[in-house]
Structures are given as C-alpha cells and as structure tokens.
BATOR-842812 format. One record per residue (C-alpha): residue in three letters; x, y, z. Coordinates in steps of 0.2 Angstrom, whole numbers, padded with zeros to 4 digits, always signed. Example, Ala and Ser with C-alpha at 12.3 -4.5 7.8 and 13.67 -1.06 7.14 Angstrom:
ala+0062-0022+0039
ser+0068-0005+0036
***
This chain:
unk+0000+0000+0000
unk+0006+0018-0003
unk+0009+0035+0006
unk+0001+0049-0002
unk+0002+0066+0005
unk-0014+0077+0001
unk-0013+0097+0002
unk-0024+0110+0001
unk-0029+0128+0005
unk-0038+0128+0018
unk-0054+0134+0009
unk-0069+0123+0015
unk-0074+0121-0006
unk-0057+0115-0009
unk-0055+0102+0007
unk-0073+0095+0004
unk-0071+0091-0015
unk-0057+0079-0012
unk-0063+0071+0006
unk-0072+0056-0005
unk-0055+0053-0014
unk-0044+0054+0002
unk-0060+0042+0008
unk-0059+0030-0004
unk-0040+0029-0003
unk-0038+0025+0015
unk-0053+0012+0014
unk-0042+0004+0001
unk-0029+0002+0013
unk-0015+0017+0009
unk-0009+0029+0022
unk-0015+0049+0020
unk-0007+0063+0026
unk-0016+0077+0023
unk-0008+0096+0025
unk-0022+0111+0028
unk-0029+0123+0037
unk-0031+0119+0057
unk-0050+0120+0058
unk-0051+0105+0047
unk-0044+0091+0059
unk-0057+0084+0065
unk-0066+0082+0047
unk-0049+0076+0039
unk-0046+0063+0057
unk-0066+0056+0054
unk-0061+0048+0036
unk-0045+0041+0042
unk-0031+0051+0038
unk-0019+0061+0047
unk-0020+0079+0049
unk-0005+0092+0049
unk-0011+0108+0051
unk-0002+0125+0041
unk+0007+0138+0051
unk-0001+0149+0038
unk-0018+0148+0040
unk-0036+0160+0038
unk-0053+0156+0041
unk-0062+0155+0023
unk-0080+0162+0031
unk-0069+0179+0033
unk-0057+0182+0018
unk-0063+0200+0018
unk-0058+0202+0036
unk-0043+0193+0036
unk-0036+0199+0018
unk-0047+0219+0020
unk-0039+0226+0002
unk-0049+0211-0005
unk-0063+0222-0006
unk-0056+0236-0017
unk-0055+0223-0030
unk-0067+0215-0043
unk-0066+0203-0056
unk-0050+0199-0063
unk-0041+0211-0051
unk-0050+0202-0037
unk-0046+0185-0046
unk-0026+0193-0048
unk-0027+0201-0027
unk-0032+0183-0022
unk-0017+0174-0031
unk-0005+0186-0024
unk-0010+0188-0006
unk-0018+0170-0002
unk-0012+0159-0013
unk+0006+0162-0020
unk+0014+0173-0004
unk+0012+0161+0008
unk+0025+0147-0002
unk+0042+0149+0004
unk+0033+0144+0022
unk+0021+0130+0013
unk+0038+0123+0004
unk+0048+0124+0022
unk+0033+0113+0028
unk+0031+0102+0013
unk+0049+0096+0012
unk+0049+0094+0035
unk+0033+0081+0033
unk+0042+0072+0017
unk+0056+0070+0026
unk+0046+0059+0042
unk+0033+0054+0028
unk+0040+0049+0012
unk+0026+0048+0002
unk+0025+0041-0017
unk+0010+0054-0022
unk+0007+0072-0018
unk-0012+0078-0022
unk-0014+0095-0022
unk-0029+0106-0027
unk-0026+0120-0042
unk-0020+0134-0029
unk-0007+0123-0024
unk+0004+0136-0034
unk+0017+0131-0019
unk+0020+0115-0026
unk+0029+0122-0042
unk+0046+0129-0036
unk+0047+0110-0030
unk+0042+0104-0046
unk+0054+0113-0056
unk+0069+0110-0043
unk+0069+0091-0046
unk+0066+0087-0030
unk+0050+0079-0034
unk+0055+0069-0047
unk+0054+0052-0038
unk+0036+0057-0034
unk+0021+0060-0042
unk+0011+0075-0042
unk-0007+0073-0043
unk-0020+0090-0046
unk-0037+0090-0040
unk-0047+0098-0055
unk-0061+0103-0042
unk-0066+0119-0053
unk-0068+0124-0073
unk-0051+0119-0082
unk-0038+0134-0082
unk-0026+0129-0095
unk-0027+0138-0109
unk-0031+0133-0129
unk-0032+0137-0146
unk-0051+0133-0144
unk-0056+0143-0129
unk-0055+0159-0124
unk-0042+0165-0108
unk-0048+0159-0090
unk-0056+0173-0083
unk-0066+0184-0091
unk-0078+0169-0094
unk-0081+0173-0112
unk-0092+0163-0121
unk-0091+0148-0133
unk-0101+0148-0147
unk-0103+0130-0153
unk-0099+0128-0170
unk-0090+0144-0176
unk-0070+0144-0179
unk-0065+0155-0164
unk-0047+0150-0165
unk-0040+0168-0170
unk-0047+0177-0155
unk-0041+0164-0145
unk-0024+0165-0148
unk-0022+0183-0148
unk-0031+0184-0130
unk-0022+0171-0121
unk-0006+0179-0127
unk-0011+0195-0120
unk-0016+0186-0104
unk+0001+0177-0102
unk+0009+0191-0108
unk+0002+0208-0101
unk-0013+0204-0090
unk-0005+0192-0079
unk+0012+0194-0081
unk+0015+0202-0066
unk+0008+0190-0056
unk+0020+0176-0062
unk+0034+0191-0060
unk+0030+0194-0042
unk+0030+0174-0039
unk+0045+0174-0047
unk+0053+0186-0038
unk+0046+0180-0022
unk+0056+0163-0025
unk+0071+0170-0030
unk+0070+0181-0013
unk+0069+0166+0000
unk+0082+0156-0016
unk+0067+0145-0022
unk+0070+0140-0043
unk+0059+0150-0055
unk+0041+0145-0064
unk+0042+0147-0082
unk+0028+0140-0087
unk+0011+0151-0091
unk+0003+0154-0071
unk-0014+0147-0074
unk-0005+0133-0086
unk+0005+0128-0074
unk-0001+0116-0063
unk-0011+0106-0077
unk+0006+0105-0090
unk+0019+0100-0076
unk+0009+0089-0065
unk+0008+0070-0068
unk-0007+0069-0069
unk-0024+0083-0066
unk-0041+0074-0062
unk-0055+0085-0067
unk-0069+0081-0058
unk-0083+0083-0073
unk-0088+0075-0087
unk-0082+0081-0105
unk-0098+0087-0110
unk-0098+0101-0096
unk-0081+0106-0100
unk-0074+0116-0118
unk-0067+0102-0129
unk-0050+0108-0133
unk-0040+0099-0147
unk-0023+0102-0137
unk-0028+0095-0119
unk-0014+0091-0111
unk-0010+0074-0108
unk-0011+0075-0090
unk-0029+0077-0088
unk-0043+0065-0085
unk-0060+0068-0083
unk-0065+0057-0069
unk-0084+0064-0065
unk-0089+0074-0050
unk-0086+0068-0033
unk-0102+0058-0026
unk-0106+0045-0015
unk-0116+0033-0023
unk-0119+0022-0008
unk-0122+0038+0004
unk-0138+0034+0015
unk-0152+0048+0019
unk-0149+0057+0036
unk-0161+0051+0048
unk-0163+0069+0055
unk-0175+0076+0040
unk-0181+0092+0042
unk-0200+0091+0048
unk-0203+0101+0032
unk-0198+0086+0021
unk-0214+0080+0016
unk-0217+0093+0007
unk-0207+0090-0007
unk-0219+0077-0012
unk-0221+0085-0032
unk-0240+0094-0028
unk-0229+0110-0034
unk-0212+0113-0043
unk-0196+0113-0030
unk-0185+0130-0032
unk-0168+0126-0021
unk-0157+0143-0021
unk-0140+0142-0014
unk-0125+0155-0012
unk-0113+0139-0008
unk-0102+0140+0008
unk-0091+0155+0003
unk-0101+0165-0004
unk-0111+0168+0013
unk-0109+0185+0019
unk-0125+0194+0011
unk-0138+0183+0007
unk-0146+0201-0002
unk-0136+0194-0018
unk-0146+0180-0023
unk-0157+0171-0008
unk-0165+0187-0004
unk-0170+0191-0025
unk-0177+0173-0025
unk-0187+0173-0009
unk-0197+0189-0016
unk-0196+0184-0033
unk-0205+0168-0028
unk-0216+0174-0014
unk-0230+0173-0025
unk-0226+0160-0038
unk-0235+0142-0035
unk-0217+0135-0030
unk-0209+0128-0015
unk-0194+0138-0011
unk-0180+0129-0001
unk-0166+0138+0004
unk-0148+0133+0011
unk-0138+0143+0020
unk-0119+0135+0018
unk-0118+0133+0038
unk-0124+0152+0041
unk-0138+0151+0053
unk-0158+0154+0049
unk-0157+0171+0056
unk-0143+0175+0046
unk-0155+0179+0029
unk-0162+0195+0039
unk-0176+0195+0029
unk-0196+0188+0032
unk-0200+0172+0025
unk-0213+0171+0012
unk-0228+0154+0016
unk-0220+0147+0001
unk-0200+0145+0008
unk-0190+0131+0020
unk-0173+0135+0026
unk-0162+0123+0032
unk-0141+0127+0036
unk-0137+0112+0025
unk-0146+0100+0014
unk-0140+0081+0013
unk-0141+0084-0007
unk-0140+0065-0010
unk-0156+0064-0003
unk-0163+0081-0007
unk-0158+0085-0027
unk-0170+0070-0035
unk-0184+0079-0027
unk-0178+0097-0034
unk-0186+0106-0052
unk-0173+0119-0053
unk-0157+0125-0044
unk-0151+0142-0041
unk-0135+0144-0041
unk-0119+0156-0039
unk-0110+0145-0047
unk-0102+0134-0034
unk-0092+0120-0043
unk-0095+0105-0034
unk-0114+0109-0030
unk-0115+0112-0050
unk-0111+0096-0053
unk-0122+0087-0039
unk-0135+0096-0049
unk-0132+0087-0065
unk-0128+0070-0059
unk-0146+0074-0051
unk-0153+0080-0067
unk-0158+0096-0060
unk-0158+0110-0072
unk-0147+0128-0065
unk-0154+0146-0065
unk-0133+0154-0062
unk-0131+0171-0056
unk-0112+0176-0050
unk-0097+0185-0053
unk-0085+0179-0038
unk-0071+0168-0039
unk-0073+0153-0053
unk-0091+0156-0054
unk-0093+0167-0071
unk-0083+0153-0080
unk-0095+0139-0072
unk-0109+0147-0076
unk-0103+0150-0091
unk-0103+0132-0094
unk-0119+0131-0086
unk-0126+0138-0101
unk-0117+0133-0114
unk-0120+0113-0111
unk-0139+0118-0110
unk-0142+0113-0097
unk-0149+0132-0089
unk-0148+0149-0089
unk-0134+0162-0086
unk-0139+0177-0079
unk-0122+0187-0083
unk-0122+0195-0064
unk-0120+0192-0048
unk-0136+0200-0041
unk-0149+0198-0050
unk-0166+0207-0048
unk-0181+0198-0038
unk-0190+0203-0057
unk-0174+0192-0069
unk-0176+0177-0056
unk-0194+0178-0057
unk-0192+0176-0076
unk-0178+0165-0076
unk-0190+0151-0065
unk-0206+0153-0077
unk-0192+0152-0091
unk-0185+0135-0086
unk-0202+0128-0079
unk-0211+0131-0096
unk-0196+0126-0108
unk-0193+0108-0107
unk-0177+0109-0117
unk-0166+0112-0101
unk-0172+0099-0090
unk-0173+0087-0105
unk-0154+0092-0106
unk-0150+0091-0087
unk-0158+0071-0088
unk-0146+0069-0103
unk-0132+0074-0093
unk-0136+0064-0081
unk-0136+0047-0090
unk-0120+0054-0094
unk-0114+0056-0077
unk-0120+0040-0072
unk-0105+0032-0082
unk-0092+0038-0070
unk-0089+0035-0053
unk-0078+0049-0046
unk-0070+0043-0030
unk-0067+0023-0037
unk-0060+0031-0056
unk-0050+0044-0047
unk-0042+0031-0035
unk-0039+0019-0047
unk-0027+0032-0059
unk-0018+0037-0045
unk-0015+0018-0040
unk-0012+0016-0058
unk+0001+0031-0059
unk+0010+0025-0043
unk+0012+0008-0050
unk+0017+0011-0065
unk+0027+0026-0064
unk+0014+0032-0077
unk-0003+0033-0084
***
C-alpha cells in the first residue's frame, strides 16, 4: 500500500471536494497525510487520515476580514489580489513545511488542489521527481487553448464557429500583459527566499507539469480543446453513490412530495456573507409564484438571511443533497463548482447568477451545455429570477438536457476512477 500526502488551501470548497477521494483511498488500505488549514482536523481525522495543520492559515467564512484590500477589488483584479495575497505569498513557508513532513513521511504521491501554486518551485527543482504530483481539477479547467477563450473573463463559446484567432491573440495577451506580473511577483518571491523560478504560463502551470490533473466533470460540461494536455482526466464529480439519507430530516420534508415545482437557491459556503445577492431576489421573486422555495444557508444560521420568509420558503443550514436534489425542479446557483455538478448527476436544471471567484466561468458552462440559464451577474433582480423560473419551468429543453447529462454522469464513478489512476500512476510510474 502507498503513502500519499494530500494538500490543500484551507478553503472549506477545496478540502470538501477531495474528502471522498482521500476516503476511498484510505478504505483501500493506503496511508494519507493530509496538509491544511487547522479547523479541518477533525473532518480530515473522521475519514482516516492524518492531519498536519499550516502555520499559515485563515478562516475562509472571513477572507474580507482577514485579507481587507480584497474588497477594493473585482473581477480579474479580485481574481489577480487573491493569487498574490492567499495563494502564491504564503509558499516559501508551505515549501519549508512540505519538504519537514516528506522528510518523516516519504510519500509516493502528492495531491494537491489548483491553488497549490506552492508545489511548483518543487516541481521545477527536481526534488520531486521520484514522486508523483497529482492536481485535484475541483473547478472549470484553467489551462489555456487554441479553442477557448483565456480563463477569466468567462467569455463565451459559441458551438460551431471557428474562434481560434481570437483565442490565440487573448491568451497571449493574458500570459503576456494581464497576468504577467503575477508570475513576476511569484518569481521574484522565490528568488528572494532562493526558491528555482516557474516558467511555465501561471494558470497553465499546474495542469502542464503535473503528472497527472483529475477534473472532476464529465467532458460534456467542459470546452473540448483539441490540445488538452496529456495530463488530464475527466473522472466525473465527486459523489457518493452508496451515501444513505440522514435520519434527522427536516419536519418540512414531506413537502417535497411533487404537488408543486421545487425552487432550491443556494449561495454555496463561501459566498455567505450577504444573502441580499441571490437568496434574498429569489425569496421575493417567488413569494407569490406556485413553487416551493427551499433555501440553504452554507452553515450560516436561519437568522442570518435577515429578511421575512414568504408561506412558500424552507430554510435549512445544510441539505444532505444525495437525498434532497432527486426531489428538486430547478437550482439556483452562484455557481459553486462541486454543487454544479451534484445538480447534474441529479438532473436538475441551474438558473446561475455570480461574478465571484470561478463562478462566471462555471456558469458560463452552465449555459453553454444547455443545461440552464446564465444570468451574466451576480445579483440579479427579484424581477430576472422571477423570469428565469417561469423560463426553465415552461421550456422543457433544459431539464430534457439536465436528464441527458445525467445518464451521462452515471457512467463515471468519481472517488473509485479517481483512486484507481492514482493507483495506476504509482504503480506504474505512469498513466
């Protein structure tokens, strides 16, 4: 059996998309290690593995307090601040660590999520090289092509039309001008603390020099790209398909018994700090619509929406979604990866509306698979989401492409097919 070392921010999205791999791992008899933030120990200790906490550490539920110029920032400056500040500044100390736990704990395979920028100085030293690094593709793929547009501005791809040419000319000016001085201040960070140099595009880089990316999607929700790099692997979302349903139901649950249409909202668990951007909208879009409104807060509690709840809308601080989704007509959505693709694996068409993070890139893809709408912002009016609902309820054509997607989904098994490459890799020295 093998070691294998996991790492991760520590950003509850990013630890909860890879605890059914980790899972699966250690029930198959390998030893995990996993590297995060503090507050995850007891999550990470309850599937087996062993925790080693960060010295660098922040609490996700407060980025804006713990990192305050993030809020002078938007968009790609947002998407640029968080890169710098969160993810790339803290390396020299994550490398110090990394190399301290290899050094008790000689493991065979790193996993790491996309942030892990850290990882590359070791990558490009060598000192890795008798090791496999595995990347965690828990979010919409970053690498660039000649057949998509840059990651970032979540432009759209319009099935069907040669694009090429606009797509080469922006991801050279995104490697080149817009985020070349985020790979220049990475660069000089290393050199200060005598750490070797990337070279390698910044949001290419951990797709093109790990040996091996899982994506954790199916290729029909993702841009096909006729230069993929070899290293990635669709390997479907990360479910549980023998997950049980909680025996603590909510005393609303009989409810969802199909006399009216289901409407589940959702800002995720980041994005929980002013529920005025989306849950709010829908409540007062719905108030009066023949629907049954459920809304989950990501962990926030009840009294945290501030606002009086319609006849027509349950609250709960989480939803066992195994359970929940098959009994859902539409999803409303910021765009929250992983819940994205519970969704579809659900068949459960999406109504996207956010501007945070990954999320426009997601919701892009929310809409070009068909599978719902894309409301282009990240706070939509009470009168857009109104809309939106009577849109998707009357139009067959996204929850007929939502059920497609799901037989597709089907096919995969995320935790087994991600498991059995990295078995596959260790073994074999290759895929």
């Amino acid at each position: 059996m093998a070691q294998i070392l996991f790492s991760t921010t520590p950003l509850h999205g990013h630890i909860n998309a890879s605890l059914l791999l980790a899972k699966t791992l250690v029930e198959k008899g390998h030893e995990v290690v996993w590297y995060t933030g503090k507050r995850f120990k007891e999550t990470i200790e309850a599937i087996g593995a062993r925790h080693i906490a960060m010295s660098f550490d922040y609490d996700d539920r407060k980025l804006e307090e713990e990192f305050p110029d993030r809020r002078n920032h938007a968009g790609i400056e947002q998407m640029k601040h968080d890169m710098r500040e969160i993810f790339l500044k803290p390396t020299p100390t994550y490398v110090r660590e990394i190399r301290s736990i290899l050094e008790t704990f000689p493991a065979e395979a790193i996993v790491v999520d996309p942030s892990c920028w850290f990882m590359l100085p070791m990558i490009e030293s060598g000192e890795l090289k008798s090791r496999k690094v595995v990347v965690t593709g828990f979010t919409a793929l970053t690498v660039s092509s000649v057949d998509t547009p840059p990651f970032g501005p979540a432009l759209p791809v319009t099935p069907g039309v040669d694009e090429r040419e606009r797509n080469i000319a922006m991801n050279h000016q995104f490697e080149n001008v817009i985020f070349a001085d985020v790979l220049q201040y990475f660069n000089q960070l290393l050199s200060d603390n005598g750490l070797p140099q990337v070279h390698v595009y910044i949001l290419d880089a951990m797709t093109k020099l790990c040996d091996l990316y899982l994506e954790y999607t199916v290729p029909a929700f993702e841009y096909p790209r006729s230069d993929l790099p070899s290293t990635v692997r669709f390997v479907g979302p990360m479910l549980d398909k023998n997950a049980k349903t909680p025996e603590n139901l909510p005393d609303w649950w009989s409810e969802l018994n199909g006399e009216r249409p289901v409407v589940h909202v959702t800002q995720g668990t980041l994005d929980t700090g002013n529920f005025n951007r989306l849950v709010v909208p829908t409540i007062r879009a719905l108030a009066e619509e023949d629907v049954l409104v459920v809304v989950s807060t990501g962990g926030r509690p009840v009294s945290a929406i501030g606002a009086d709840l319609p006849a027509n809308v349950r609250v709960a601080e989480y939803l066992a979604y195994n359970a929940f989704l098959p009994l859902v007509d539409i999803m409303i959505t910021n765009g929250g990866y992983g819940g994205v693709q519970q969704a579809l694996a659900n068949g459960v068409p999406l109504i996207a509306a956010g501007d945070s993070e990954d999320k426009p890139e997601v919701n892009q893809r929310i809409a070009w698979s068909g599978a719902g709408l894309n409301l282009l912002t990240g706070a939509p009016s009470p009168e857009q989401l109104r809309d939106a609902v009577r849109t998707v309820l009357a139009d067959g054509k996204y929850r007929i492409r939502a059920k497609q997607l799901q037989e597709v989904f089907a096919k995969y098994d995320g935790p087994r097919d991600a498991a059995r490459l990295l078995e596959q890799l260790i073994d074999n020295g290759g895929l």
